[in-house]
N, C-alpha and C positions, 0 to 999 in steps of 0.2 A: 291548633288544638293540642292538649297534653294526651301525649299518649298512653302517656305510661296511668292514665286515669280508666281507662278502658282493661286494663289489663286484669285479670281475675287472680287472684292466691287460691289456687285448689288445695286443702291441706291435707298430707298421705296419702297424693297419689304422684306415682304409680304403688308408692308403698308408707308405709309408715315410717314418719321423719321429715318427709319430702314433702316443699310446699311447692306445685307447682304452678310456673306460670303459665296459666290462659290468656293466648292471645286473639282466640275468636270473638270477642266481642270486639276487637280492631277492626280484624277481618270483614265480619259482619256489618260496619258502617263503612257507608262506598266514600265518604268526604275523609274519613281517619283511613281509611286503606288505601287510598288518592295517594295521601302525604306521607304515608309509611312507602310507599313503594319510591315515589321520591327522594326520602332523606336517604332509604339506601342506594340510590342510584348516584345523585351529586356527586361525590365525590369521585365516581369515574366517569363522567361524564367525556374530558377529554383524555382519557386514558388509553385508547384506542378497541376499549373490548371487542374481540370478534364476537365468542359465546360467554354463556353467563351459565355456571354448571348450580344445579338443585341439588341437594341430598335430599334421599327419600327418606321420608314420605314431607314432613311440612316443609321442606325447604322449597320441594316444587312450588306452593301455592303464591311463597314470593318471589323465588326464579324467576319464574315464567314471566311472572310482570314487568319486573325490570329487563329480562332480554327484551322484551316487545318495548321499552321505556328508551333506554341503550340499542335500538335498531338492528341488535345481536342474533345470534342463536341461541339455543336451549340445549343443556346437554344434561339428558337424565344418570346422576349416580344412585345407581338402586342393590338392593341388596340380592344377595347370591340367587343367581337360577330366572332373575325378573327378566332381562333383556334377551329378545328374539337372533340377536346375531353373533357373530365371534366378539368375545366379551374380552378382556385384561379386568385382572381379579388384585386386589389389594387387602390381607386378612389385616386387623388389629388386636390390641386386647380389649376384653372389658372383665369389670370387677371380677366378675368369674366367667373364663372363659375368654371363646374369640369371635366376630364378626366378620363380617365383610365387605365391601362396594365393588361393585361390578360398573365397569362404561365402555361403550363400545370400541372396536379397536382403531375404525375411524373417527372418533367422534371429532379428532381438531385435525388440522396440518401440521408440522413440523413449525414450534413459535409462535402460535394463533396466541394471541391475549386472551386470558379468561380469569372471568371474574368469577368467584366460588360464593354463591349467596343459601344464607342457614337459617335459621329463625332462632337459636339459640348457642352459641357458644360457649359447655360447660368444663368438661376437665381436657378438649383440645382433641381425644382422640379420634374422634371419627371426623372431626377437619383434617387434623393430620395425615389421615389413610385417604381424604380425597385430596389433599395439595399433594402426597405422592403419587398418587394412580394420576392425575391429570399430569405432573410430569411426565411419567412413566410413557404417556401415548404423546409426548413434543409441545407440551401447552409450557405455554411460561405465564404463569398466578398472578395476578397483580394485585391480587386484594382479596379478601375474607369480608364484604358484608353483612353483617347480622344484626339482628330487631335489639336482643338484650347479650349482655354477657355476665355470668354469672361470676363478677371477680373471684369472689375467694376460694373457686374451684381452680384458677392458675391454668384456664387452659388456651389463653394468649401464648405462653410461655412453649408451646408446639409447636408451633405456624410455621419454623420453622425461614423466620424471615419476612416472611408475607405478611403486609401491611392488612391491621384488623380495623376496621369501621365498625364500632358498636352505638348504636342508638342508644339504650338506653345500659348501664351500667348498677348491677347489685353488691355489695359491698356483702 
């Protein structure tokens, strides 16, 4: 199946300018969302992942599938104040201003393999604030899969190392 057929152009949202992409109509077909949780899983397959970290909020909806895909864990990166126990806090910037990821401060052991899965990869920085905070608690990264990546925002150029798997590529 072509994915990337499924995929919506919403144009100015969140804002004027901005066409974004819709990936619910993927979602939404269980045969296209079969093979999407697939193509990002392949490539680590034997990669040893323990857990498979989400950023919130759409990152969970493909996380979670590949952790259960990859026989892993799940480990929620969410934003400031979401998680119930002792947190490790990583701020970044954005255009204006700063954000944050919160993950618990057990979430890995000391070396656990963990795969970082997104649904979109734009200008890098909120990979980059979750490939340090998952350092930060002893995980070692082995990869960045994501649905699309938005090339000509550059934010491959982050990662900081870590190997990126983009499904589908915007120019």
């Amino acid at each position: 199946m072509e994915l990337s057929s499924l995929i919506r152009d919403v144009p100015d949202f969140p804002e004027p300018g901005v066409v974004f992409k819709d990936i619910t109509p993927v979602l939404g077909d269980a045969r296209a969302f079969a093979e999407l949780i697939e193509a990002l899983t392949a490539p680590f397959v034997d990669a040893g992942v323990a857990k498979v970290a989400g950023i919130e909020a759409r990152g969970f909806t493909l996380a979670a599938p590949v952790a259960v895909h990859l026989d892993a864990g799940f480990i929620p990166l969410r934003k400031r104040g979401k998680l119930p126990y002792d947190t490790v806090r990583e701020e970044y910037a954005l255009e204006y201003g700063t954000d944050a990821l919160e993950v618990h401060v057990d979430a890995v052991t000391e070396g656990e393999k963990v795969l970082l899965v997104d649904d979109v990869i734009a200008t890098g920085g909120t990979a980059a604030a979750a490939i340090r905070l998952l350092r930060r608690i002893g995980a070692e990264v082995v990869g960045l899969s994501v649905f699309i990546e938005l090339v000509f925002l550059g934010g491959a150029g982050h990662l900081d190392e870590v190997p990126l798997h983009a499904l589908l590529k915007y120019d």
